[in-house]
C-alpha positions as CSV (number, residue, x, y, z in Angstrom):
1,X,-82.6,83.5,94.8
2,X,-82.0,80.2,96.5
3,X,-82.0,80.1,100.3
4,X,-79.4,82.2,102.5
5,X,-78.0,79.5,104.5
6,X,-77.9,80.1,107.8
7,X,-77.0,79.5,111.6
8,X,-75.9,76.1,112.7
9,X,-75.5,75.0,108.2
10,X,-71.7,73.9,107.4
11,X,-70.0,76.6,105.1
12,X,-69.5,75.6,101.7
13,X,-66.4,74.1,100.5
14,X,-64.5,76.2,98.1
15,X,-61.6,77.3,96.4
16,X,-61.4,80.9,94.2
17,X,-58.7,83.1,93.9
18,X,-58.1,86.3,95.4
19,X,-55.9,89.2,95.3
20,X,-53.4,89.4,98.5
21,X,-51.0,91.8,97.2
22,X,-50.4,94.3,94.8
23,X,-46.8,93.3,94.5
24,X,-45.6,91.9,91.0
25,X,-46.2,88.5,90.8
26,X,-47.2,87.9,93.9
27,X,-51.0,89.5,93.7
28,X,-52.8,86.0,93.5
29,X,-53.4,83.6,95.6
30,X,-56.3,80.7,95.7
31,X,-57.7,80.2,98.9
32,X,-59.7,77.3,100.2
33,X,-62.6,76.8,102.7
34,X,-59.9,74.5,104.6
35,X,-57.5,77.3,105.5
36,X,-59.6,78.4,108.6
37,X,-59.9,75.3,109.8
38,X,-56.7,73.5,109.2
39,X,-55.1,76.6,111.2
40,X,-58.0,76.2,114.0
41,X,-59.5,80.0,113.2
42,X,-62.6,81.3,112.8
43,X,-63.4,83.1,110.0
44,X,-65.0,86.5,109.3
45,X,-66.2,86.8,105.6
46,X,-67.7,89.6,104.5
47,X,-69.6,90.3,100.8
48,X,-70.2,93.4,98.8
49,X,-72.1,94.1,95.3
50,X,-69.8,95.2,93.4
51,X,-66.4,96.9,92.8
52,X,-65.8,100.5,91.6
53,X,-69.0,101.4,93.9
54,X,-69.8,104.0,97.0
55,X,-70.7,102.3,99.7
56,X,-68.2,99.1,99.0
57,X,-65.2,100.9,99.9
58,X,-66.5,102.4,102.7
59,X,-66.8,98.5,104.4
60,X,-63.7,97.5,103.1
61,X,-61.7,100.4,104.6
62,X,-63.4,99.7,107.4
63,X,-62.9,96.1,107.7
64,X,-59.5,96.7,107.2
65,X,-59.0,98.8,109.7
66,X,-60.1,96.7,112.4
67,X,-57.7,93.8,110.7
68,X,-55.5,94.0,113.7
69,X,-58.6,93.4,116.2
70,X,-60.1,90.2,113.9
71,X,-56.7,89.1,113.6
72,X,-56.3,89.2,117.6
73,X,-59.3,87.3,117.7
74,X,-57.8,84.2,115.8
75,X,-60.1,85.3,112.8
76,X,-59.0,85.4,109.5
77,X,-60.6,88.3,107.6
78,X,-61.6,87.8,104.3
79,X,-63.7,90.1,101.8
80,X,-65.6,88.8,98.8
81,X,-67.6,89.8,95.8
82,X,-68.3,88.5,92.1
83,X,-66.2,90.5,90.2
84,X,-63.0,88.9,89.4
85,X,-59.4,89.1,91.0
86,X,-58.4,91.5,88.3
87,X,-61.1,93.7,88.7
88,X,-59.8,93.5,92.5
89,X,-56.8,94.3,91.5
90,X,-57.7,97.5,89.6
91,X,-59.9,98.4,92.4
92,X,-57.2,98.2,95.0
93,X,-54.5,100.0,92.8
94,X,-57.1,102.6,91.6
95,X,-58.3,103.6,95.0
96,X,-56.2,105.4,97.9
97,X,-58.0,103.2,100.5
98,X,-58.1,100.1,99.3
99,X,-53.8,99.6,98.7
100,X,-53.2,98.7,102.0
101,X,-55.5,95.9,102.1
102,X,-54.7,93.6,105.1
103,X,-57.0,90.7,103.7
104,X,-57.6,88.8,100.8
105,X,-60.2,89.9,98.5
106,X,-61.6,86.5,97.1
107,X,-62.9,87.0,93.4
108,X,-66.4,84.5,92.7
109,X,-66.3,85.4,89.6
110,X,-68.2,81.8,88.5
111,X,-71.1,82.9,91.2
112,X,-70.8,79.6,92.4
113,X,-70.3,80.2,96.0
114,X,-72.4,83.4,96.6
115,X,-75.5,81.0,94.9
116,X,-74.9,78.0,97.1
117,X,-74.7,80.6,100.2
118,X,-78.1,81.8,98.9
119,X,-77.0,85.9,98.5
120,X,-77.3,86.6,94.8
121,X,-79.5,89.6,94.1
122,X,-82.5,88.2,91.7
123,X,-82.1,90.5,88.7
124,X,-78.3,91.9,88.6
125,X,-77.0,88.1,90.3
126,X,-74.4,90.5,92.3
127,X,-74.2,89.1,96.2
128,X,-75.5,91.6,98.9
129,X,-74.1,92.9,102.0
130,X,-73.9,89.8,103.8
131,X,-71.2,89.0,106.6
132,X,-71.2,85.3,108.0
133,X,-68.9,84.5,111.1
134,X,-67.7,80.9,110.6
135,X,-66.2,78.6,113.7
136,X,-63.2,77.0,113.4
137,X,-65.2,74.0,112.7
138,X,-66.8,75.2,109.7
139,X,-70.4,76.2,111.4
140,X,-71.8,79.3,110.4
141,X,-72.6,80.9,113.6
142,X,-73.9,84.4,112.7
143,X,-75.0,86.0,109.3
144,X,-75.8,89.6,109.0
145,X,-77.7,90.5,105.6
146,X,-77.5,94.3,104.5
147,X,-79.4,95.7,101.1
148,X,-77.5,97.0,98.4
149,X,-78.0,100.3,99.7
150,X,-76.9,100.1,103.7
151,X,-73.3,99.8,105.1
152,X,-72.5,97.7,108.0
153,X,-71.4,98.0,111.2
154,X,-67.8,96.5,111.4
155,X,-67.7,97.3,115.6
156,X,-71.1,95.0,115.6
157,X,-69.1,92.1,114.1
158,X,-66.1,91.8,116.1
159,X,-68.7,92.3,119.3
160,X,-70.2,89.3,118.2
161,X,-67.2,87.8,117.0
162,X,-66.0,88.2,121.0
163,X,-69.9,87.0,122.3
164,X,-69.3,83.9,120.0
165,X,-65.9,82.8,121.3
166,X,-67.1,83.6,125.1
167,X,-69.1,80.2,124.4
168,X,-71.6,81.6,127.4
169,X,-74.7,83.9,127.3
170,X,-74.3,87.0,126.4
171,X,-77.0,89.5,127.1
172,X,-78.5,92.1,124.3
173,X,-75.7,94.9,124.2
174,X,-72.9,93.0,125.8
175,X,-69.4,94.1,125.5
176,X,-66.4,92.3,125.9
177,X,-65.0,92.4,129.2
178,X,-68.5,92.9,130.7
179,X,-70.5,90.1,132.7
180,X,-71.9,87.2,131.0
181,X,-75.0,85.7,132.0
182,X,-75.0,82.7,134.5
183,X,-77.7,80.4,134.6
């Protein structure tokens, strides 16, 4: 495995397709490390191992239902994995929580972008449980890194999320709307 990148590195440039709908003809839809930043958003991407799994779904129903609150943060949400946009697809119109999707899910199918972020598992090359938070600038500014085995904690991202985009100090625990600290 090649080095995660981390705090403070530029997020790669990219462009992979991704399954935004599950309409007909309308399910695809490349998008592009630009689209954050050209609309002046942060962005919240999340990775998982693998589709048709246990744990997976659980994140992803989660994620989604918090859309709303990433969304109200000037976030766009986007989930990710290495299995390609018509696996997605399947996935999505296979399983009762995953039709309702309110965010892409971006297909690496080439591997390309989980390798130069430095989160493909060693033996299977299937990208962990890693969530980055990405400024509108393109800075990654938080990365979380699960195991294969351990769901996240979506309610720990958007806290952070709302930490970041205080832009002061925020002191272990902090909640939005509580005190920051002053120096």
């Amino acid at each position: 495995m090649s080095k995660m990148l981390g705090l403070g590195a530029q997020f790669p440039a990219f462009k992979k397709s991704a399954v935004v709908s599950l309409e007909k003809g309308k399910e695809f839809y490349d998008i592009t490390s630009e689209d954050h930043i050209n609309a002046g958003k942060w962005m919240v991407m999340f990775w998982w191992p693998k589709d048709f799994t246990f744990v997976c779904p659980t994140e992803i129903a989660a994620f989604n239902a918090k859309s709303e609150d990433f969304a109200d943060r000037d976030a766009i949400l986007i989930g990710a994995s290495t299995d390609s946009e018509f696996v997605h697809l399947a996935w999505r119109n296979n399983h009762d929580d995953l039709r309702g999707l309110k965010f892409p899910m971006l297909a690496d199918t080439s591997k390309s972008l989980a390798e130069e972020l430095g989160i493909l598992e060693a033996n299977e090359k299937i990208a962990y449980r890693v969530t980055y938070i990405v400024d509108p600038q393109g800075v990654i500014r938080w990365v979380c890194a699960n195991d294969l085995s351990v769901g996240r904690n979506v309610d720990e991202v958007i806290r952070v999320l709302d930490a970041l985009q205080t832009d002061e100090l925020c002191p272990c625990n902090w909640k939005a709307g509580e005190e920051t600290l002053s120096v």
